[in-house]
C-alpha positions as CSV (number, residue, x, y, z in Angstrom):
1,X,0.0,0.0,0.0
2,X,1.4,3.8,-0.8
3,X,2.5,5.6,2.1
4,X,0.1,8.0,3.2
5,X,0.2,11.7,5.2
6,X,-2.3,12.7,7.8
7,X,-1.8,15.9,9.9
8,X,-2.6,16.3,12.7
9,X,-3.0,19.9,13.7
10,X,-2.5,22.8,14.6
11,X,-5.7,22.7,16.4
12,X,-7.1,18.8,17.4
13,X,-8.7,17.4,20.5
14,X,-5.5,16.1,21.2
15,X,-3.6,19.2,21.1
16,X,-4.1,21.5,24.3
17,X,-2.1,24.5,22.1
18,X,-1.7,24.5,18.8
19,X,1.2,23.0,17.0
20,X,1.0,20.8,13.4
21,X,1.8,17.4,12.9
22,X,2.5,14.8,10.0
23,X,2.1,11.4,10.5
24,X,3.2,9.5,7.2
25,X,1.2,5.8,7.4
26,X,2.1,2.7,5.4
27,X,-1.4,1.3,6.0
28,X,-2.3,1.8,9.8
29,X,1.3,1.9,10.4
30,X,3.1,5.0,11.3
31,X,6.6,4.7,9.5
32,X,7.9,8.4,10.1
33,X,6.8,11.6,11.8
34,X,7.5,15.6,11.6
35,X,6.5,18.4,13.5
36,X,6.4,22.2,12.8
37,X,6.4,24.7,15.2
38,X,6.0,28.4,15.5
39,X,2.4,28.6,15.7
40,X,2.2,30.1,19.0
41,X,6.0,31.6,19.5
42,X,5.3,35.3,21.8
43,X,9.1,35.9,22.1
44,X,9.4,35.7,25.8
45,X,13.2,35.8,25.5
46,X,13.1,39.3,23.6
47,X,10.3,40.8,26.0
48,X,12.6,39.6,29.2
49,X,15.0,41.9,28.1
50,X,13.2,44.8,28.1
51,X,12.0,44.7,31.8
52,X,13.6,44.6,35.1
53,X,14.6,41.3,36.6
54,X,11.5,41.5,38.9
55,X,9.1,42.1,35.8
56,X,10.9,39.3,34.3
57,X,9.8,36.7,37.3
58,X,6.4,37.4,36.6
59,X,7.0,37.4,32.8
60,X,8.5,33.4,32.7
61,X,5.4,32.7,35.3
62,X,3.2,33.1,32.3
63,X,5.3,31.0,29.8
64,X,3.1,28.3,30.7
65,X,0.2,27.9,33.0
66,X,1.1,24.7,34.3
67,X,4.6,24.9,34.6
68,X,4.3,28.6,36.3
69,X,6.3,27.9,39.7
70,X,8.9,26.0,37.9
71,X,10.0,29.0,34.9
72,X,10.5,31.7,38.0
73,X,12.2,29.6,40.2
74,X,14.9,28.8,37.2
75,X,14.4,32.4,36.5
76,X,15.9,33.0,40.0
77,X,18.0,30.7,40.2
78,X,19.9,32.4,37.4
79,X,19.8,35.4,39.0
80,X,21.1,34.4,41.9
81,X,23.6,32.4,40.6
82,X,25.9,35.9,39.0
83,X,26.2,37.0,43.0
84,X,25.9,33.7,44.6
85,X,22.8,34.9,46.3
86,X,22.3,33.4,50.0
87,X,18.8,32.3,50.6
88,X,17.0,32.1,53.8
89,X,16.4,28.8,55.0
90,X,12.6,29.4,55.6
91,X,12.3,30.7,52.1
92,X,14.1,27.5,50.7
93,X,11.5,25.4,52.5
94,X,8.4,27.9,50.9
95,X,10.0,27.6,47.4
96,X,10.3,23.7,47.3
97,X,6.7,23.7,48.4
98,X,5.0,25.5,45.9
99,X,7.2,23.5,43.5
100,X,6.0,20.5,44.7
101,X,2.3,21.1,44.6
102,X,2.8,22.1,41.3
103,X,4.3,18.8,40.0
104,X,1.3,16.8,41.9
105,X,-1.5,19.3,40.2
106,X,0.7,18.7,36.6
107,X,0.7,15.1,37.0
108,X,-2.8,14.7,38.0
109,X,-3.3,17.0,34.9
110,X,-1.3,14.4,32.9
111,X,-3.0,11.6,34.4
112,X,-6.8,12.9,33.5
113,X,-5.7,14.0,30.0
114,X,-4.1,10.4,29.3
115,X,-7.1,8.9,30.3
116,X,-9.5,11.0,28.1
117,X,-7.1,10.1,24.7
118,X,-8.0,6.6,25.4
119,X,-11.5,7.1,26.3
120,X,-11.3,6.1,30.2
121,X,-13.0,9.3,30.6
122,X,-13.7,8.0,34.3
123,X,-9.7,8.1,35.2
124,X,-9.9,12.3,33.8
125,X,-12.7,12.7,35.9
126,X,-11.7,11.8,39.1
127,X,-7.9,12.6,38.3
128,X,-9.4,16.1,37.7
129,X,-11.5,16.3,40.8
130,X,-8.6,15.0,43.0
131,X,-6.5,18.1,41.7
132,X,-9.0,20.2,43.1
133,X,-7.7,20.1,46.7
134,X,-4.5,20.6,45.3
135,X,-5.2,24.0,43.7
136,X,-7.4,25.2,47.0
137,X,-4.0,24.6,48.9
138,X,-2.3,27.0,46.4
139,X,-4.9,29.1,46.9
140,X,-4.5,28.9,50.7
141,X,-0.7,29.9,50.8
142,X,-0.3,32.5,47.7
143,X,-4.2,33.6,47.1
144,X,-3.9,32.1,43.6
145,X,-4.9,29.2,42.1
146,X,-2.6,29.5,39.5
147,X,0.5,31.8,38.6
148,X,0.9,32.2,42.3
149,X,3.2,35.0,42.0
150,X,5.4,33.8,44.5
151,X,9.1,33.9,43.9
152,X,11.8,36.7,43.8
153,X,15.1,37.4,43.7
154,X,16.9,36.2,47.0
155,X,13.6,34.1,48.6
156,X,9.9,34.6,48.3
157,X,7.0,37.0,48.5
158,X,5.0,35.8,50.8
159,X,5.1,33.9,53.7
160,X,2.8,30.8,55.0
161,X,0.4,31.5,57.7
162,X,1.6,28.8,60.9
163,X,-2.0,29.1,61.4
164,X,-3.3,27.2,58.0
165,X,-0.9,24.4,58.4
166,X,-3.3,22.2,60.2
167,X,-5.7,23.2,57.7
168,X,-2.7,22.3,54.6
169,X,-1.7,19.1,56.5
170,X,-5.4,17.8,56.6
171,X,-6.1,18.5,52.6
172,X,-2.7,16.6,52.0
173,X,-4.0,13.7,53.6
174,X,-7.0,13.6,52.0
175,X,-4.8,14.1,48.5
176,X,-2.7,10.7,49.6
177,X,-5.7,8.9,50.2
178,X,-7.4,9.2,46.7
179,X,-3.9,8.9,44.6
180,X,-3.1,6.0,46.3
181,X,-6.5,4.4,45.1
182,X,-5.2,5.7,41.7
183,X,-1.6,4.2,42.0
184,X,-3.7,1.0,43.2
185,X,-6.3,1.4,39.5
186,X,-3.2,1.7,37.8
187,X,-1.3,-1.3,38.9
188,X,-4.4,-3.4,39.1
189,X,-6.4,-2.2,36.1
190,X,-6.3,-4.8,33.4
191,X,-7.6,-2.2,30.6
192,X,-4.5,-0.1,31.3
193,X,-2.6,-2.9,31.2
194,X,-3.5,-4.0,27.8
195,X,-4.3,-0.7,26.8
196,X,-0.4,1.0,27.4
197,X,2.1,-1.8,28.1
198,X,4.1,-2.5,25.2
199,X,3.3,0.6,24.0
200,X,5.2,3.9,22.4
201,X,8.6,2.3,23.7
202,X,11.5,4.3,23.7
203,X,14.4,2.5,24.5
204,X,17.1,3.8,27.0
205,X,19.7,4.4,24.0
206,X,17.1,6.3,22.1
207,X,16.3,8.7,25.6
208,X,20.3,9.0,25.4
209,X,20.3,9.7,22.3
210,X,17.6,12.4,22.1
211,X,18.7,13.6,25.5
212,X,15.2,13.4,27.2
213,X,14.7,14.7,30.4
214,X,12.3,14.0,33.3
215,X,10.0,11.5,33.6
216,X,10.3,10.6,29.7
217,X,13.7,9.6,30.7
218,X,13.4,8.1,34.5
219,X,10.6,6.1,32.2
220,X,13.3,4.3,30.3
221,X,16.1,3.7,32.9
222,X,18.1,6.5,33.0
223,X,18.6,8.4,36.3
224,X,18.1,12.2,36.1
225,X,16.5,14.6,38.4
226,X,18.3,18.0,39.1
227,X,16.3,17.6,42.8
228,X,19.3,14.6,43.3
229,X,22.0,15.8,41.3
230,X,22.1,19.4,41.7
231,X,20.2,20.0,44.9
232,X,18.8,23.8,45.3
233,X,15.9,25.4,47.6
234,X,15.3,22.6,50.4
235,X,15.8,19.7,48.1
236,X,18.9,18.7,50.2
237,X,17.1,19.2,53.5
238,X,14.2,16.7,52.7
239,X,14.1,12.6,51.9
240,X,12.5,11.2,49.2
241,X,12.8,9.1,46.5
242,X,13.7,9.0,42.8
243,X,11.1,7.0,40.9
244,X,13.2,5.1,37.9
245,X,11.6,2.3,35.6
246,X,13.1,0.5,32.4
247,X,10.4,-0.5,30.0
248,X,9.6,2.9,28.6
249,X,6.4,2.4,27.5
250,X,3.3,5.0,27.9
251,X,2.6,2.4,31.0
252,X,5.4,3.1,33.0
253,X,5.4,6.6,32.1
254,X,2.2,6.9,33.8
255,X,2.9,4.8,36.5
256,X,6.4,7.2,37.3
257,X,3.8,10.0,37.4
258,X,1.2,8.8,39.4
259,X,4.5,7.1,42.0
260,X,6.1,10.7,41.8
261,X,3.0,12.6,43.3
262,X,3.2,10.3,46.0
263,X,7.2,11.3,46.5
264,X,5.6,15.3,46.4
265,X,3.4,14.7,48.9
266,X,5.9,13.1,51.2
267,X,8.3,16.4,50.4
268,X,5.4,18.3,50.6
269,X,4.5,17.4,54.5
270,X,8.7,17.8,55.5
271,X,8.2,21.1,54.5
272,X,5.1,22.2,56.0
273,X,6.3,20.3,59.1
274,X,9.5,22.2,59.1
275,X,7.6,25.7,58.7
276,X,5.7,25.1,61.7
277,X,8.9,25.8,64.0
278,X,11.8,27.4,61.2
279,X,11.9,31.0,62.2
280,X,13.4,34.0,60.4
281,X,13.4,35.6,57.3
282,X,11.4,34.7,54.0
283,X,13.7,36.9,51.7
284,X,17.5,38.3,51.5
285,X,16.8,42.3,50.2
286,X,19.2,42.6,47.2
287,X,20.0,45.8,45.5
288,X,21.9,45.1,42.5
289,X,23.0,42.5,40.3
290,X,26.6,42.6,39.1
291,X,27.5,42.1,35.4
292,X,27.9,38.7,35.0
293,X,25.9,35.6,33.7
294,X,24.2,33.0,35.5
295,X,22.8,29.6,35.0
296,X,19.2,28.6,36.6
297,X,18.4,24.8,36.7
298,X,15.1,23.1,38.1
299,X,13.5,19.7,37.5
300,X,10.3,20.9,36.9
301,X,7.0,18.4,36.7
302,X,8.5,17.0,32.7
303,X,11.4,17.6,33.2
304,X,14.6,19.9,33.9
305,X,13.9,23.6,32.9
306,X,16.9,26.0,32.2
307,X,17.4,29.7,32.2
308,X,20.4,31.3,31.5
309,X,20.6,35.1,32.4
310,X,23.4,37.8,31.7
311,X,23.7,41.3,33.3
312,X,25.4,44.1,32.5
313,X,24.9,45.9,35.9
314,X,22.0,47.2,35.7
315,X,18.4,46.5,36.5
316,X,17.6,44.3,33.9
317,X,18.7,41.2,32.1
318,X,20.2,41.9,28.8
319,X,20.1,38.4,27.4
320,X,17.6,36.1,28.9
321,X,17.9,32.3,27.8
322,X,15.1,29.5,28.1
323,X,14.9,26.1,27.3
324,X,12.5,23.6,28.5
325,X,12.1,20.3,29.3
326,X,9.4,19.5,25.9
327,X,11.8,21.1,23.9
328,X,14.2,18.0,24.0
329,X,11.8,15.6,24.9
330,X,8.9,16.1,21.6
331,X,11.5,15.0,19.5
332,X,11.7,11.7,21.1
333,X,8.3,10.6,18.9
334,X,11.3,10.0,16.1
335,X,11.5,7.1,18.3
336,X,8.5,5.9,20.5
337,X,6.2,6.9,17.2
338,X,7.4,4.8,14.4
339,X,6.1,1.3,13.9
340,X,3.2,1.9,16.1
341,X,-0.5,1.4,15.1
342,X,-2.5,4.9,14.3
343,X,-4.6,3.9,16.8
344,X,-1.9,3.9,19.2
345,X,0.1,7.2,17.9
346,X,-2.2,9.9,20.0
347,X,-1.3,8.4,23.0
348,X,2.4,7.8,22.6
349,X,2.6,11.7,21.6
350,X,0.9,13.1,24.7
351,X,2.6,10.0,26.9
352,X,5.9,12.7,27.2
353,X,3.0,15.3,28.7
354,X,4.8,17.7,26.1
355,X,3.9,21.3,26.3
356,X,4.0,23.6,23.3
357,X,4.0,26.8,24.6
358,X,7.2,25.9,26.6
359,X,8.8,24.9,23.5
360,X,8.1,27.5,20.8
361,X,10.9,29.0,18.8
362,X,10.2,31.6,15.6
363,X,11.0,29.5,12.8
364,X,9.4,32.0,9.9
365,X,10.2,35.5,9.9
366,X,8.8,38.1,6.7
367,X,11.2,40.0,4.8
368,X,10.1,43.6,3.3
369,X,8.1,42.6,0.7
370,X,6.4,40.2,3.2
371,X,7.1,37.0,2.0
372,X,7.1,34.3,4.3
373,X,9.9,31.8,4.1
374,X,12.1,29.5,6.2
375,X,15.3,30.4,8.6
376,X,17.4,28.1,10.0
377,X,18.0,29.5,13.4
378,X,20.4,26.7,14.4
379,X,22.7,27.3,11.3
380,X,23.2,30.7,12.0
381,X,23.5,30.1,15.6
382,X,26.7,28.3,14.9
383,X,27.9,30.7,12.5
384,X,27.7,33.3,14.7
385,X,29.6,30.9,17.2
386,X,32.5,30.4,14.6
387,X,32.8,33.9,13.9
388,X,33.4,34.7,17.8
389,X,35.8,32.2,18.4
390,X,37.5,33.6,15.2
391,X,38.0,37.0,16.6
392,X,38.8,35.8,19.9
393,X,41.3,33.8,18.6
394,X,42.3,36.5,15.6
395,X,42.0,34.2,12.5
């Protein structure tokens, strides 16, 4: 039978955001897959450099919706990184948190979406109304539900109330309760089972290869998580555990997720715990930032998200890197994608929970006459890299 394209995009059930792509078929058989982005690109990076490093915390907050403790915290990590920043020890407790409830609310997200693509619409529902209690706790300690506006330079903005920790504590329990019924669905649940095993595999030389991060990668052996290797805020004041698996199917992918919000909640009760009695500051005042650059890291719910930030002295960044965790891990459907069923193809693409608006890059600009075409950003990226080291060197 002739190959075949369908596309899939930019707007489709599947797709939260838009993006486009191609799935060429040999019968129901995926054989190859493309993607095109810049449907959505809003030039963060450009807009960062126009504010102050303040403005710019609450700029990367709105990168995306669900990911909006984890692009600030980079954000000032990088910072903090040019003057070695010191952060209060109560603050580093808040911060880890925030980031904590955020990667149990993105999971369950995950969890209820996954179900709904393979029409277990009674796993999104309760997924969904399990999350609930998780955003009234944001809520609780930041007054949003959402883009909780919580982080700055040198700590946090706002402290939590010693008084609604009972109140915390008690939702969290209830939170445990109902995902380890889910953990228990998951691992029992015979539809699941035939459903996802076997399914969208991507080997652990193939998450190498494409240098996939997060859960896409603890999904297929390998053992990455910037909490354990590069411990910042109060991940080195905390236990818990790293959730690895080796099949790396869409099964263990959810079952890493659903393990993982158990892990949060664990970090999660340390930390209120420890707020009940740890004293003293929520934020070191800084004045300036020295010219410099500095290098932001955080294992945010997909994945490890990276800011790099340079300064010149004054009050704003005048380059302001981003890369996040979809943008290495989408490109993994080269591998998990081909030989699969159609059937099976939705699925395997939303099994690495990618996000889109995280990942956008301009990838078609219009010259004067206003003709669209095509620029290869990554070619002249490393021309403009030769050409520095040329002059620095003076060939």
């Amino acid at each position: 039978m002739d190959k075949n394209t369908i596309p899939l995009g930019p707007f489709h059930p599947l797709l939260e955001e838009a993006e486009y792509f191609t799935l060429i078929v040999d019968g129901e058989t995926v054989v190859d897959i493309d993607l095109e982005i810049g449907w959505m690109h809003r030039g963060h990076e450009r807009i960062s450099e126009t504010k102050s490093f303040t403005q710019s915390i609450y700029l990367v907050e709105r990168i995306c919706g669900i990911c909006s403790t984890s692009h600030p915290l980079a954000c000032v990590h990088a910072i903090e990184d040019i003057d070695n920043i010191e952060i209060p020890i109560r603050a580093r407790y808040i911060r880890t948190l925030i980031g904590e409830l955020e990667r149990i609310h993105s999971h369950l997200l995950w969890l209820g979406l996954a179900g709904h693509f393979i029409g277990y619409d009674t796993l999104w529902m309760w997924a969904w109304k399990y999350r609930e209690p998780v955003l009234q706790m944001f809520e609780i300690i930041s007054g949003n539900r959402n883009h909780y506006g919580m982080m700055r330079v040198g700590g946090v903005a706002k402290d939590v109330d010693p008084l609604k920790i009972p109140e915390l504590l008690n939702i969290l329990s209830g939170i445990e309760q109902k995902l380890a019924m889910l953990a228990k669905a998951a691992n029992d649940d015979p539809v699941l089972h035939t459903r996802l095993k076997g399914v969208g595999v991507l080997s652990k030389q193939a998450a190498i290869d494409f240098c996939a991060v997060g859960p896409v990668a603890r999904a297929s052996g390998i053992n990455t998580d910037v909490r354990k290797d590069e411990p910042t805020d109060a991940y080195d004041l905390v236990e818990f555990n790293e959730v690895v698996l080796n099949n790396g199917d869409v099964y263990d992918k959810l079952v890493l997720r659903v393990v993982e919000t158990l892990e949060s909640i664990k970090i999660v009760r340390q930390c209120l715990e420890k707020l009940k009695n740890e004293k003293g500051p929520i934020i070191n005042n800084v004045k300036d930032i020295s010219p410099g650059e500095g290098i932001g890291r955080y294992e945010a719910p997909r994945g490890e998200v990276f800011h790099y930030i340079r300064s010149d002295g004054t009050n704003r960044p005048v380059r302001h890197k981003v890369r996040a965790p979809s943008f290495v891990n989408i490109p993994t459907f080269q591998a998990s994608c081909k030989g699969i069923p159609i059937a099976d193809a939705l699925i395997t693409l939303a099994a690495v929970d990618p996000c889109y608006c995280c990942t956008e890059r301009s990838i078609k600009i219009k010259n004067k006459d206003r003709d669209s075409f095509k620029i290869d950003l990554l070619k002249l990226s490393k021309e403009k890299t030769e050409m520095i080291r040329r002059e620095i060197n003076g060939k």
